[in-house]
N, CA, C and O atoms as a MOPAC input file, in Angstrom:
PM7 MOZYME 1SCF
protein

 N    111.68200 1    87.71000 1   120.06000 1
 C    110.67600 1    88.61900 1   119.56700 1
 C    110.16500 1    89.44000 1   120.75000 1
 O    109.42200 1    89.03800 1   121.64600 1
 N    110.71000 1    90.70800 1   120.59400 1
 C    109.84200 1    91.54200 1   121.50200 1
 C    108.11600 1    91.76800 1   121.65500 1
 O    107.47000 1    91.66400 1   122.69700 1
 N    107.73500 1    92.01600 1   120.65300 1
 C    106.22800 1    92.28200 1   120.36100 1
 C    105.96900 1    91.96800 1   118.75600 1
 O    106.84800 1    91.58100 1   117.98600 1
 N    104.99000 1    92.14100 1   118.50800 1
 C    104.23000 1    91.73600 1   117.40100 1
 C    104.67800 1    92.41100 1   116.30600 1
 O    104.34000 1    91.99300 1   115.19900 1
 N    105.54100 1    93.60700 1   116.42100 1
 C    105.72100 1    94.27800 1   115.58400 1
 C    107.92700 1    94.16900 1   114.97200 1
 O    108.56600 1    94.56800 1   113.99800 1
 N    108.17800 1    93.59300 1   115.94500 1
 C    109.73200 1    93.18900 1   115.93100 1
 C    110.60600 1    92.34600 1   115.85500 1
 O    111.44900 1    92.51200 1   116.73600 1
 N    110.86400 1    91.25200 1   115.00900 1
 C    111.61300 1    89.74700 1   115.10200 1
 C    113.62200 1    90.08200 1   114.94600 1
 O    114.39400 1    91.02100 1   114.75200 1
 N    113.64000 1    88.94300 1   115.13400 1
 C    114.98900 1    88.64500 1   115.13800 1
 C    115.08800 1    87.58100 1   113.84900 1
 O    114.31200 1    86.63300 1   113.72700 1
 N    116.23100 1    87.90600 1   112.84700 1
 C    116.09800 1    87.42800 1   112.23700 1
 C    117.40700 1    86.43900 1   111.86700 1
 O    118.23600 1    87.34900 1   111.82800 1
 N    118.27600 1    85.10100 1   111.53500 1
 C    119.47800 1    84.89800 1   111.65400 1
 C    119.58100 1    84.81200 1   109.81000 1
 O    118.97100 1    84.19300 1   108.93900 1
 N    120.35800 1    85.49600 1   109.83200 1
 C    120.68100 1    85.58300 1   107.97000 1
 C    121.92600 1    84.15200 1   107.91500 1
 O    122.27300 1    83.52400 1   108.91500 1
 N    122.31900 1    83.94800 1   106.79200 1
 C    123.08500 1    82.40500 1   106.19200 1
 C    124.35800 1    81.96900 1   106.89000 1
 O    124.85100 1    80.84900 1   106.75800 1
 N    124.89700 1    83.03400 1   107.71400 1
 C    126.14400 1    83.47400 1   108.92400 1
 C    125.85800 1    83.22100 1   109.89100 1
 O    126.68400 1    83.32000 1   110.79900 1
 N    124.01100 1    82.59400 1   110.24200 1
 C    123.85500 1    82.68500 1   111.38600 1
 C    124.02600 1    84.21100 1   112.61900 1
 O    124.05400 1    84.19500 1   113.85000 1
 N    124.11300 1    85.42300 1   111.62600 1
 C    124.30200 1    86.57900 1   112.30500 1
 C    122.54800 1    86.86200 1   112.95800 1
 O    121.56800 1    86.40800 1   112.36800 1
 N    122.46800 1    87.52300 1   113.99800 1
 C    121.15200 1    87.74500 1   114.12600 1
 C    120.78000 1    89.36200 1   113.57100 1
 O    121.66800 1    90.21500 1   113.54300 1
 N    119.63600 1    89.60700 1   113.22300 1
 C    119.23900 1    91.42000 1   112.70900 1
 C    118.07700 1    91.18100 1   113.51300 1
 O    117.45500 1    90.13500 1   113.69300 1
 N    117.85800 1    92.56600 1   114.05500 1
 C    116.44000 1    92.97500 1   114.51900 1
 C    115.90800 1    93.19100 1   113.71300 1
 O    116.72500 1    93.46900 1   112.83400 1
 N    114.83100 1    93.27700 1   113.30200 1
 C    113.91300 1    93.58300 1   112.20900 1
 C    112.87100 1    94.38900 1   112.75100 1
 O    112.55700 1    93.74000 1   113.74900 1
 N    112.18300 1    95.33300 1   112.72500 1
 C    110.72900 1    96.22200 1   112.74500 1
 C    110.43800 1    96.38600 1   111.49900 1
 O    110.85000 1    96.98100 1   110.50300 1
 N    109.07400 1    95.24200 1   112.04900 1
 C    108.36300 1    95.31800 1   110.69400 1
 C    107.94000 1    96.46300 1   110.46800 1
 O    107.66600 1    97.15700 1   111.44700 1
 N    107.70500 1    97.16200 1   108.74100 1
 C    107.16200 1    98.07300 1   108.35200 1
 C    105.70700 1    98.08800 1   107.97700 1
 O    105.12900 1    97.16000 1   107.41100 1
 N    105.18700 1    99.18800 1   108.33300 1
 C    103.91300 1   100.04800 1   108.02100 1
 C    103.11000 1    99.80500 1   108.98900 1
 O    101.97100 1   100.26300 1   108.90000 1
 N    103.57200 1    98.84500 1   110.43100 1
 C    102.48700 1    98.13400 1   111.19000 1
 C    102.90300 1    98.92300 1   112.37000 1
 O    103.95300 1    99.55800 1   112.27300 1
 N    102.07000 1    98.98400 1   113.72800 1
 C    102.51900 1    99.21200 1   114.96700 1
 C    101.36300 1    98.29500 1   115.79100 1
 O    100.15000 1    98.50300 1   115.82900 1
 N    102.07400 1    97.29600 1   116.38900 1
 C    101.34300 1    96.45400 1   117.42100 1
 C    101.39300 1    96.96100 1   118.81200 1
 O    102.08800 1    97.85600 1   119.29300 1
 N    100.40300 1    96.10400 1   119.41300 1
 C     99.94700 1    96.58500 1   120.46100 1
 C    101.62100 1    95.93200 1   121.94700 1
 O    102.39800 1    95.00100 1   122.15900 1
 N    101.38800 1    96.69400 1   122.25100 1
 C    102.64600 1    97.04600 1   123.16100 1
 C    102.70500 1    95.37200 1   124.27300 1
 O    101.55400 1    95.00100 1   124.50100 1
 N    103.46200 1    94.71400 1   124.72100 1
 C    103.45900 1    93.24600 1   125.39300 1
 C    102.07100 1    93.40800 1   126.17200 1
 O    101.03200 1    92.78500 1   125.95500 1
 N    102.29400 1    94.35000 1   127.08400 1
 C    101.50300 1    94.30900 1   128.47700 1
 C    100.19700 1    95.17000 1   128.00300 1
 O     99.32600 1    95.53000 1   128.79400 1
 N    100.18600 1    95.38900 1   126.91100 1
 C     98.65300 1    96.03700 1   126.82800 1
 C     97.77600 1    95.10200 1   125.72100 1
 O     98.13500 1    94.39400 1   124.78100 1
 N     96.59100 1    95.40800 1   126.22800 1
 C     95.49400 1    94.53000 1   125.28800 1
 C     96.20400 1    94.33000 1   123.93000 1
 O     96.68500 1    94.96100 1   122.98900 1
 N     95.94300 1    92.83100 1   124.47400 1
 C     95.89900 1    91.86800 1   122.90500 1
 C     97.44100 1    91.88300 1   122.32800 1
 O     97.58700 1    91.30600 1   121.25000 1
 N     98.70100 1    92.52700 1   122.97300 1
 C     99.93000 1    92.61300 1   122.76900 1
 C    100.74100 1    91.22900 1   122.82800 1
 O    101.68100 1    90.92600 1   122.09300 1
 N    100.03300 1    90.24200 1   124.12800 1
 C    100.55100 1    89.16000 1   123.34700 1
 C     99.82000 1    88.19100 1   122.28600 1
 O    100.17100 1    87.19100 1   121.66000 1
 N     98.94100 1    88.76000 1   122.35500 1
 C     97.90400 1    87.75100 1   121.14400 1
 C     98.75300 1    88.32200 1   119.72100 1
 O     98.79300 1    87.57100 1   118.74600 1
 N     99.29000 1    89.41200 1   119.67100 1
 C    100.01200 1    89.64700 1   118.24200 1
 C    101.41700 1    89.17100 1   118.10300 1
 O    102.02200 1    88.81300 1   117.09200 1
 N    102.03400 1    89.29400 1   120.10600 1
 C    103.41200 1    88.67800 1   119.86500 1
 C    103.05100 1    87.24000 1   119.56500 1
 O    104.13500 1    86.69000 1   119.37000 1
 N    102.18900 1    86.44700 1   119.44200 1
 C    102.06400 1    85.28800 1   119.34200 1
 C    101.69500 1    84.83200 1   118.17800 1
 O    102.02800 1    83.70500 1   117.81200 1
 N    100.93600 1    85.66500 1   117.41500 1
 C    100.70800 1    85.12000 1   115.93100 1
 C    101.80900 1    85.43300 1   115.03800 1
 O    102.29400 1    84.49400 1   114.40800 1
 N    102.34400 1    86.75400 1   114.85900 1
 C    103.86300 1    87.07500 1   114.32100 1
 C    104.17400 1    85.77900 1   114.67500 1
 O    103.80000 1    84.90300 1   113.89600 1
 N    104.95900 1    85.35200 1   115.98200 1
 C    105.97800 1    84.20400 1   116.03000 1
 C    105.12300 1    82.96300 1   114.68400 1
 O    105.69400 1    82.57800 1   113.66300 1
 N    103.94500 1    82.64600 1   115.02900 1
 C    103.15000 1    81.78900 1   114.26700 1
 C    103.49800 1    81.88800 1   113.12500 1
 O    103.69300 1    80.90600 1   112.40800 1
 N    103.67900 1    83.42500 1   112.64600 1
 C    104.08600 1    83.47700 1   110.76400 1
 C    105.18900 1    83.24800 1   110.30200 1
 O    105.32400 1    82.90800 1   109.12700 1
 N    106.20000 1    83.38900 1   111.13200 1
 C    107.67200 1    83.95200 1   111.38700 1
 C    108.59000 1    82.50400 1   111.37500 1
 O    109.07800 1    81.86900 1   110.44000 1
 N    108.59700 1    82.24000 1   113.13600 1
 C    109.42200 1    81.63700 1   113.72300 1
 C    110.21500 1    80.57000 1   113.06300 1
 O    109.58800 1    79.76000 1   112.38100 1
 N    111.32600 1    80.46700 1   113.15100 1
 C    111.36800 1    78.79500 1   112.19400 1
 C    111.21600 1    78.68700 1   110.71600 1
 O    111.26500 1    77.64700 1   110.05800 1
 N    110.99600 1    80.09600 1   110.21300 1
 C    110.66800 1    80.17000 1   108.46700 1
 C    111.41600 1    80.38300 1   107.79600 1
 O    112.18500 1    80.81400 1   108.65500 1
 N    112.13800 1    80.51700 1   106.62100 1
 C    112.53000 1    81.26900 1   105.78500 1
 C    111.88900 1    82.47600 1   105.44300 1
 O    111.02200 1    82.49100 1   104.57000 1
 N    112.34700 1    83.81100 1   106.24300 1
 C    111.88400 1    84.99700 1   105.47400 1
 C    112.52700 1    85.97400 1   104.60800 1
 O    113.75800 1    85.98100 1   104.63500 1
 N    112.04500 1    86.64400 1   103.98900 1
 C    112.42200 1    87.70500 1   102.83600 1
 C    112.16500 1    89.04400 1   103.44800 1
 O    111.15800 1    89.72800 1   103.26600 1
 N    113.58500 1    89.44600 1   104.47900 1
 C    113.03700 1    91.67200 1   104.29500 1
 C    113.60200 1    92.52300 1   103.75100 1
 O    114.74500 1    92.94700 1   103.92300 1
 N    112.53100 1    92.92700 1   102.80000 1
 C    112.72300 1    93.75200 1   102.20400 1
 C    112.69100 1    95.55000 1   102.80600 1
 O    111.81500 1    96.33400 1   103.17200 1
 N    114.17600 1    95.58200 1   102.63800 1
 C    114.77000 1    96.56600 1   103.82100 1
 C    114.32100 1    98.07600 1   103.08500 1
 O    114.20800 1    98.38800 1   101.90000 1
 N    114.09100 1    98.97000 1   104.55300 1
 C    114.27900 1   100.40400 1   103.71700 1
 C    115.46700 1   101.53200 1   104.75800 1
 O    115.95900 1   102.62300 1   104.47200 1
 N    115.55400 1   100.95400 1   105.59400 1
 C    115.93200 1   101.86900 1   106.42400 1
 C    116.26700 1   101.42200 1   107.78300 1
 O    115.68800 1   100.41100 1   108.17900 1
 N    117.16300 1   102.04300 1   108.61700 1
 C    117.22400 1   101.93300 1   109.85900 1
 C    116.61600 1   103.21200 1   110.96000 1
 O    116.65400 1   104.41900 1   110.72600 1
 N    116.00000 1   102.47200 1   112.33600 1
 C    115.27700 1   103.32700 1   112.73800 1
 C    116.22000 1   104.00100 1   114.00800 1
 O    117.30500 1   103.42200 1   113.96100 1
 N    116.21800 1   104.82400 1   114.92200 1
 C    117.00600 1   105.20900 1   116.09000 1
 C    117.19800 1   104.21500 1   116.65800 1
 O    117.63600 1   104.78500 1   117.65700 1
 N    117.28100 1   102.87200 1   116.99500 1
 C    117.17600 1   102.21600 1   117.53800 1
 C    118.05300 1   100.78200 1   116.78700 1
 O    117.84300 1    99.58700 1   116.99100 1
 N    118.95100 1   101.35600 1   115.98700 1
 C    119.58800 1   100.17400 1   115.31500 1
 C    118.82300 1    98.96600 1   114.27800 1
 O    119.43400 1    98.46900 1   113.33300 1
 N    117.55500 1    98.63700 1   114.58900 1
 C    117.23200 1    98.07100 1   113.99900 1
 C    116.66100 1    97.95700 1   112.44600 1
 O    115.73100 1    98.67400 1   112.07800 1
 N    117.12400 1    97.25600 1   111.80500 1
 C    116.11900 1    97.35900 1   110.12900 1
 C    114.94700 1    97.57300 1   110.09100 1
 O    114.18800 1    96.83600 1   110.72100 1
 N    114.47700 1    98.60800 1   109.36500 1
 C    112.94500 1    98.47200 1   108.70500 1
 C    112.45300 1    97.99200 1   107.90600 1
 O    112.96500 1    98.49600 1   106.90600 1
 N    111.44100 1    97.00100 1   107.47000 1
 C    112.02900 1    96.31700 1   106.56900 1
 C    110.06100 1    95.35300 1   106.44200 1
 O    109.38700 1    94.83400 1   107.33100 1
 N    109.84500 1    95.48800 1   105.23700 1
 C    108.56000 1    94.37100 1   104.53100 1
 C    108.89100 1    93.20300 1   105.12500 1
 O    110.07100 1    93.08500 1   104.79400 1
 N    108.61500 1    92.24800 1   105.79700 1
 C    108.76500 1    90.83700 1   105.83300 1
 C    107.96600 1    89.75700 1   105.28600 1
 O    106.86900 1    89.34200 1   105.66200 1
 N    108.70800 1    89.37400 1   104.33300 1
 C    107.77100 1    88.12000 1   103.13900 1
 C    108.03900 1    86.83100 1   103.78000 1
 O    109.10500 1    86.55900 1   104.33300 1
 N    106.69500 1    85.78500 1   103.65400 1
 C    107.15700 1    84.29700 1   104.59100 1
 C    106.55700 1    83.51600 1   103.24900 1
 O    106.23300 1    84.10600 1   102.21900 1
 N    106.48900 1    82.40000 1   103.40800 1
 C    105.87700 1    81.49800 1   102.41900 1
 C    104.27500 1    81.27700 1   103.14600 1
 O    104.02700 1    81.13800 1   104.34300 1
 N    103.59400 1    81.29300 1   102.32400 1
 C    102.21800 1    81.14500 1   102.74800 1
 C    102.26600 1    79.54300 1   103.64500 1
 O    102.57900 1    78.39700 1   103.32300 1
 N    101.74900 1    80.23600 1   104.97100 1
 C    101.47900 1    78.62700 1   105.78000 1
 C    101.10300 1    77.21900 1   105.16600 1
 O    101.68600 1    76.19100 1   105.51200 1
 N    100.09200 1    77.24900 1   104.23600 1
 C     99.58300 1    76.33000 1   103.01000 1
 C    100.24700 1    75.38000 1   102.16000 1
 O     99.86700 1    74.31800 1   101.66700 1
 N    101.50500 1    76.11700 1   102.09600 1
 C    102.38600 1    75.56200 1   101.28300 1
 C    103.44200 1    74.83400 1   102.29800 1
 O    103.98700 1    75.16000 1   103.35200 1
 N    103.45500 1    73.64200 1   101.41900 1
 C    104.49200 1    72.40600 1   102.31400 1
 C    105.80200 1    72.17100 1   102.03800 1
 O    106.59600 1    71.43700 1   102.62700 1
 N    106.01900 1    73.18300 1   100.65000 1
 C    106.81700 1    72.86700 1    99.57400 1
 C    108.34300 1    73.74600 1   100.66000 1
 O    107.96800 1    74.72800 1   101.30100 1
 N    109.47700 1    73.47000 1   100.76200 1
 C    110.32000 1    74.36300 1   101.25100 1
 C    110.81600 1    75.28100 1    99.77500 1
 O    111.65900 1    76.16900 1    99.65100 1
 N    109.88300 1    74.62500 1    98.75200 1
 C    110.71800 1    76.02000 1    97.30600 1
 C    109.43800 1    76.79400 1    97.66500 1
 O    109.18100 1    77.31800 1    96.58200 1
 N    108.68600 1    77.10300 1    98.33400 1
 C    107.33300 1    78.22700 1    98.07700 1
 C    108.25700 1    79.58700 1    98.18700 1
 O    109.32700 1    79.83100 1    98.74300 1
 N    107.21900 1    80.45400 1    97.29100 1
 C    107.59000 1    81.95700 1    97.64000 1
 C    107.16400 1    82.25500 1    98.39000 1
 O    106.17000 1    81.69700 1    98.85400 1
 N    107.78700 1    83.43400 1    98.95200 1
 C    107.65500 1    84.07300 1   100.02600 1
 C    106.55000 1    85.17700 1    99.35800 1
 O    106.97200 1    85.73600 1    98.34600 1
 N    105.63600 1    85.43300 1    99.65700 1
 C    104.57900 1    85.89900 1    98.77000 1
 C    103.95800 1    86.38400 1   100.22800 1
 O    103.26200 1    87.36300 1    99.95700 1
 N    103.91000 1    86.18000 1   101.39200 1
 C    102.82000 1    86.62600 1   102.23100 1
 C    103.22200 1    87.52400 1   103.22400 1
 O    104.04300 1    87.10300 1   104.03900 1
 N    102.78700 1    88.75900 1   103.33600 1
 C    103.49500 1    89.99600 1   104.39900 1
 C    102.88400 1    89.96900 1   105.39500 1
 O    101.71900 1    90.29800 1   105.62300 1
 N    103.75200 1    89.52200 1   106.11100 1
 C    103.54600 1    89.10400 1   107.59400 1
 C    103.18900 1    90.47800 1   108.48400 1
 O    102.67300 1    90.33300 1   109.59200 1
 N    103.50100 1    91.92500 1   107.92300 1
 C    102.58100 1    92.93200 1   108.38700 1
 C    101.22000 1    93.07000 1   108.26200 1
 O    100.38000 1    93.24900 1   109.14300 1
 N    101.07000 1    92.94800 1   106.86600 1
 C     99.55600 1    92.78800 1   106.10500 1
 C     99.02300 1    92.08700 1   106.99700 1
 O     98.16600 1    92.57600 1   107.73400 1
 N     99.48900 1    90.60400 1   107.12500 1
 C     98.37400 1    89.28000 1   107.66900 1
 C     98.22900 1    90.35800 1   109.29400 1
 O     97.09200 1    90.78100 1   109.50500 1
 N     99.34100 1    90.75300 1   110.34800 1
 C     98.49400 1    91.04700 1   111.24200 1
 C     97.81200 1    92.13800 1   111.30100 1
 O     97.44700 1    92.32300 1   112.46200 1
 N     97.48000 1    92.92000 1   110.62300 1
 C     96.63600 1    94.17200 1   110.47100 1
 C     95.11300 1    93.26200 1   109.91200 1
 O     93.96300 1    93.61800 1   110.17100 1
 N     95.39800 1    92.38500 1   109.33200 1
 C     94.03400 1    92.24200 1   108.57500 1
 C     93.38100 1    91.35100 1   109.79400 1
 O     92.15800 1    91.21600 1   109.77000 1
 N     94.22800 1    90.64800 1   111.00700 1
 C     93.97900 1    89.65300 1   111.87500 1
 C     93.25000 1    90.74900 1   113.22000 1
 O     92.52400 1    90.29400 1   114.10300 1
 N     93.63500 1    92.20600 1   113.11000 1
 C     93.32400 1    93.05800 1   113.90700 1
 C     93.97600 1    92.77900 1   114.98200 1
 O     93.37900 1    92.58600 1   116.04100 1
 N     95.30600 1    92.71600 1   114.87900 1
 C     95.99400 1    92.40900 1   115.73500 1
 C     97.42300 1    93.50000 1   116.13200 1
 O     98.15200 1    93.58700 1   117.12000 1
 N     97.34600 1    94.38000 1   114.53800 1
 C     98.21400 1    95.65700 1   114.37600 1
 C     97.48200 1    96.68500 1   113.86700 1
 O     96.60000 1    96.46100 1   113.03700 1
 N     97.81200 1    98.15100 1   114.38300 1
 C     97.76500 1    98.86200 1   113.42000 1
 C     98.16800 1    99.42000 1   112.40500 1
 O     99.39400 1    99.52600 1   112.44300 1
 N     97.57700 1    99.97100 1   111.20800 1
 C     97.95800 1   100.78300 1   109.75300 1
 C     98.97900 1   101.71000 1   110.60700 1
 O     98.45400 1   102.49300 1   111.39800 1
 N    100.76300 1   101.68100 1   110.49200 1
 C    101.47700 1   102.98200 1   111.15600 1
 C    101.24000 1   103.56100 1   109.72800 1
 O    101.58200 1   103.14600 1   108.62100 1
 N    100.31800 1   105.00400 1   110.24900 1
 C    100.01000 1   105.91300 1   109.19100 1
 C    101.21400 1   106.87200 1   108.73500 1
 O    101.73700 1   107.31000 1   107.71000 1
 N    101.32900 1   106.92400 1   110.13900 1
 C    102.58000 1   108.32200 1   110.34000 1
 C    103.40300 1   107.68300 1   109.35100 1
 O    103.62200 1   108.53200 1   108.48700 1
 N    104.08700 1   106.36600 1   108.99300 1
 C    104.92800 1   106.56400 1   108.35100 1
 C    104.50400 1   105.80800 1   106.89600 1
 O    105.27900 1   105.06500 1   106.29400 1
 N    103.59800 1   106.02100 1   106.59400 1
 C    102.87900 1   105.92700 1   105.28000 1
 C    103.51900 1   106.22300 1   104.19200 1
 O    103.64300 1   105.38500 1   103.29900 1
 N    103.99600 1   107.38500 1   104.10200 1
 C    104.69700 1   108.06800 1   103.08900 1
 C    106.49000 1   106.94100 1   103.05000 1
 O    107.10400 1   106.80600 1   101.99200 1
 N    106.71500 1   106.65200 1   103.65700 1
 C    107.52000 1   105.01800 1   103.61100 1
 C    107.31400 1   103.86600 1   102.28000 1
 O    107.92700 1   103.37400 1   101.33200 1
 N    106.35700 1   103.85400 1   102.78000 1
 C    105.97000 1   102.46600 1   101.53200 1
 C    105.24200 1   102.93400 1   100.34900 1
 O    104.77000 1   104.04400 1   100.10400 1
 N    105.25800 1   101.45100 1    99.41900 1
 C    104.65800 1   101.77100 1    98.16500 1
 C    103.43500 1   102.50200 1    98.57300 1
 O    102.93900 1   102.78100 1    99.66500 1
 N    103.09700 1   102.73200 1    97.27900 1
 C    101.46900 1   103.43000 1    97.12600 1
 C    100.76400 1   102.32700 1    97.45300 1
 O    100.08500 1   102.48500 1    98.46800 1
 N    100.68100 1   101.16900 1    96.90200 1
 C    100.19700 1    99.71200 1    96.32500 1
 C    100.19300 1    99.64000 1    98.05300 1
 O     99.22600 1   100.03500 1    98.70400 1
 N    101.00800 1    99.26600 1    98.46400 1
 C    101.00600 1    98.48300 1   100.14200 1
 C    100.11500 1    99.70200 1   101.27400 1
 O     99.27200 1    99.40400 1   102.12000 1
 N    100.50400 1   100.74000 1   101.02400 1
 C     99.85000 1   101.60600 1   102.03700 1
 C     98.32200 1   101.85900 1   101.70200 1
 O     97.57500 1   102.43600 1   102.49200 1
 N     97.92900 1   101.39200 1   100.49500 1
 C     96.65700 1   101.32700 1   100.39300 1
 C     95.86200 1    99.56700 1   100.82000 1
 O     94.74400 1    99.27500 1   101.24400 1
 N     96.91500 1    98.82800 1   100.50200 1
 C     96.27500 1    97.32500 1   100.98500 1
 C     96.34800 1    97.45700 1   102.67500 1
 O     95.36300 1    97.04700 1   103.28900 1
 N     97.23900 1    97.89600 1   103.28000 1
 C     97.43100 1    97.97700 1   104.82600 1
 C     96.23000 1    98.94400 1   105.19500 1
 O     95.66100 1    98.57600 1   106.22200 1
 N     95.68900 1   100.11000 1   104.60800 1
 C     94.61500 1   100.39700 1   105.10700 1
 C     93.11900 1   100.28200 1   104.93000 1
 O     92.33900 1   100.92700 1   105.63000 1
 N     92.73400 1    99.45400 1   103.98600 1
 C     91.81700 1    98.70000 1   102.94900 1
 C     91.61800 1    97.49900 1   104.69700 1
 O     90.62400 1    97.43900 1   105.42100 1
 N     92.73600 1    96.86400 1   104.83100 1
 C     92.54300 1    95.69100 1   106.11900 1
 C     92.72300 1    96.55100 1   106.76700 1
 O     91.59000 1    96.88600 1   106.42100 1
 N     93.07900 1    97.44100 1   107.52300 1
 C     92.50800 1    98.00300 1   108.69200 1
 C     91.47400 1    98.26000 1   108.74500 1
 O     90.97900 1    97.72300 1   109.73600 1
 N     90.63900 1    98.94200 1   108.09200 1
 C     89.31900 1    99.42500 1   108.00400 1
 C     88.38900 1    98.41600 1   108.13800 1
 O     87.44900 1    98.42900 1   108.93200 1
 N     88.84800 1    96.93000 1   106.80900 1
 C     88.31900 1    95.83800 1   107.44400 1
 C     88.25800 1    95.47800 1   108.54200 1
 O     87.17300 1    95.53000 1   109.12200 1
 N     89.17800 1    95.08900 1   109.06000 1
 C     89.12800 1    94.31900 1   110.90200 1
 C     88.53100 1    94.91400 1   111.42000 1
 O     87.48000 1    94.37600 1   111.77000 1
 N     88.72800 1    96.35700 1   111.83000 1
 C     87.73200 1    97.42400 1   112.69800 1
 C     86.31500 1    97.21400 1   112.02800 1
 O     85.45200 1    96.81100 1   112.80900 1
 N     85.90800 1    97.42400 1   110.66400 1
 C     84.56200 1    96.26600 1   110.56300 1
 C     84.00800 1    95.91700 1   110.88900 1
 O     82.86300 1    96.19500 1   111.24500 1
 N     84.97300 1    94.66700 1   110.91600 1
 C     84.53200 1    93.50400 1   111.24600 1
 C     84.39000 1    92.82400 1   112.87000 1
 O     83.98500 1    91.82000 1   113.45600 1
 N     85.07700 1    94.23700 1   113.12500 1
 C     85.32700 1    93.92600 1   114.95000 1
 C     86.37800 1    92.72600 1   115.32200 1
 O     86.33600 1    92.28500 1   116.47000 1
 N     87.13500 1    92.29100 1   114.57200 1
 C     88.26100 1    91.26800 1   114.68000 1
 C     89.59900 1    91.74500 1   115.66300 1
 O     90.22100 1    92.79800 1   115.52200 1
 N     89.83300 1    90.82300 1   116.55900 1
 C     91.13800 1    91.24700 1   117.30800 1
 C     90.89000 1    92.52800 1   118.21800 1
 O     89.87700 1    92.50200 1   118.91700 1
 N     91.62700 1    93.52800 1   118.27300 1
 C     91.64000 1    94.48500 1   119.15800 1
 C     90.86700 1    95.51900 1   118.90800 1
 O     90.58400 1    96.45500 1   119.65600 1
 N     90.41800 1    95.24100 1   117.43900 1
 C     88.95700 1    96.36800 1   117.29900 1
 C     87.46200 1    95.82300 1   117.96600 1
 O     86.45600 1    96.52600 1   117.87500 1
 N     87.45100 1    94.87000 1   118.45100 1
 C     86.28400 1    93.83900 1   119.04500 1
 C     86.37000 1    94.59100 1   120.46400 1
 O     85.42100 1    94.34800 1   121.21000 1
 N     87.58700 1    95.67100 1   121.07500 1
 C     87.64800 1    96.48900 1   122.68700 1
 C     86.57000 1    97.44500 1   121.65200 1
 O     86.20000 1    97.19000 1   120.50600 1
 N     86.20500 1    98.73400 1   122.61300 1
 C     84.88800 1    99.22100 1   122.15100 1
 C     85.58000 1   100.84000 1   121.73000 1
 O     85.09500 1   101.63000 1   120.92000 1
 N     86.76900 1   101.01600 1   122.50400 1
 C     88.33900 1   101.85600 1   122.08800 1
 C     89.57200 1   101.37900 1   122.41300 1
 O     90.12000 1   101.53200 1   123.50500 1
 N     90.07900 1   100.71100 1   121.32100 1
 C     91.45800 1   100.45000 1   121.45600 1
 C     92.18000 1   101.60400 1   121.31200 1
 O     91.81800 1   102.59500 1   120.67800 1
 N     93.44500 1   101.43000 1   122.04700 1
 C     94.21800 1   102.28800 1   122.27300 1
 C     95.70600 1   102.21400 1   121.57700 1
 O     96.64300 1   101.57700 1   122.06000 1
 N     95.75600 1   102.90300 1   120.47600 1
 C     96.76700 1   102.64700 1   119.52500 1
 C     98.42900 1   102.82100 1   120.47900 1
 O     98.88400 1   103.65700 1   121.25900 1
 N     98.82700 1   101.77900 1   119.99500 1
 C    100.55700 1   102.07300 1   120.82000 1
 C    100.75700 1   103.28200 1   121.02700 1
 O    100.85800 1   103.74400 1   122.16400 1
 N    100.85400 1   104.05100 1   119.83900 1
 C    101.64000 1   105.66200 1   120.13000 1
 C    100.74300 1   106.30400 1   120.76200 1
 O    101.06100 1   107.33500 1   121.35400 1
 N     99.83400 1   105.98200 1   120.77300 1
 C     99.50100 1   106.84800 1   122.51600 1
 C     99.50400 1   106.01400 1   123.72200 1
 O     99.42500 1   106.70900 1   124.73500 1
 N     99.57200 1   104.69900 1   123.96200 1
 C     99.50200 1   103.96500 1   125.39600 1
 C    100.94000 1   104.04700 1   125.52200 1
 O    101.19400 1   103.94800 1   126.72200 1
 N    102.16200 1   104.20200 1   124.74300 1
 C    103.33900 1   104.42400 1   125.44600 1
 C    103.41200 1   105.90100 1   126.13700 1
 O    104.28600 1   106.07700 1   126.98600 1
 N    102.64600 1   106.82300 1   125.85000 1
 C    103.02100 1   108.06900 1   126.25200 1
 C    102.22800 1   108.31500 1   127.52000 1
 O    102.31900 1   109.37700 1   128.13600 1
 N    101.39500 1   107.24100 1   127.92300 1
 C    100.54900 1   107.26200 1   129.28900 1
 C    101.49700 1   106.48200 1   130.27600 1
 O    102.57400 1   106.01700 1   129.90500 1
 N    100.96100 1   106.36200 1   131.70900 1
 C    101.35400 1   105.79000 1   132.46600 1
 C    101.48900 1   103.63000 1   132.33200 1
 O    101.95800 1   102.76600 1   133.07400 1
 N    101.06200 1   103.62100 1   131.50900 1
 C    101.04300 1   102.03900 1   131.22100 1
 C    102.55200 1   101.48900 1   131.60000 1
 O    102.73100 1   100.54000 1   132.36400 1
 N    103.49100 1   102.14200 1   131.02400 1
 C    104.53900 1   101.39100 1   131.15900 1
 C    105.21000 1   100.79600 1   132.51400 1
 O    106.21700 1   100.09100 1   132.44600 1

């Protein structure tokens, strides 16, 4: 897992896929709170059975793609995969709503992804608790890297 926003995934072949999750953009490794998101992703992720629901590939080879996990709660290995592991880190304030590519997803999801953004910033949770966080697509285009 690169960052909070990208897993590796091994499908029934044991093949591996990159995955970028959709509608989210996390905070970059080396900048605030970047590994606090690479670290909860792995938390939702790692070791799970997930469901992505693909739309596209980005310049970069990798799938775009919803990622469904089974709610942590459940012990059962038949649970559905019912919980979007984008959603949970946006609402954890740990990603942001990617607006820009809004027009991507359902109506239904691009309104729940920004419903929890608005929450967390709120609520001051995660990286809205800095006093200006600095959304990825602009800290990659500064000297940070």
């Amino acid at each position: 897992m690169t960052d909070g926003d990208t897993i590796t995934v091994l499908d029934g072949d044991k093949t591996q896929h990159k995955i970028r999750v959709a509608g989210i953009d996390a905070p970059e490794k080396a900048q605030p709170f970047g590994q606090r998101s690479k670290a909860s992703m792995s938390t939702l992720v790692f070791g799970k059975d997930v469901e992505v629901v693909a739309g596209k590939h980005d310049r970069y080879g990798r799938t775009v793609g919803k990622v469904l996990v089974a709610d942590p709660s459940c012990q059962s290995s038949t649970c559905a995969k019912t919980l979007d592991a984008g959603h949970a880190l946006i609402t954890m304030g740990l990603a942001w709503w990617y607006r820009k590519y809004a027009r991507e997803q359902s109506a239904s999801d691009a309104n729940l992804y920004e419903l929890a953004e608005n929450e967390a910033q709120a609520k001051r949770v995660g990286l809205w608790a800095d006093a200006h966080p600095s959304p990825p697509w602009d800290w990659r285009h500064t000297s940070h890297r």
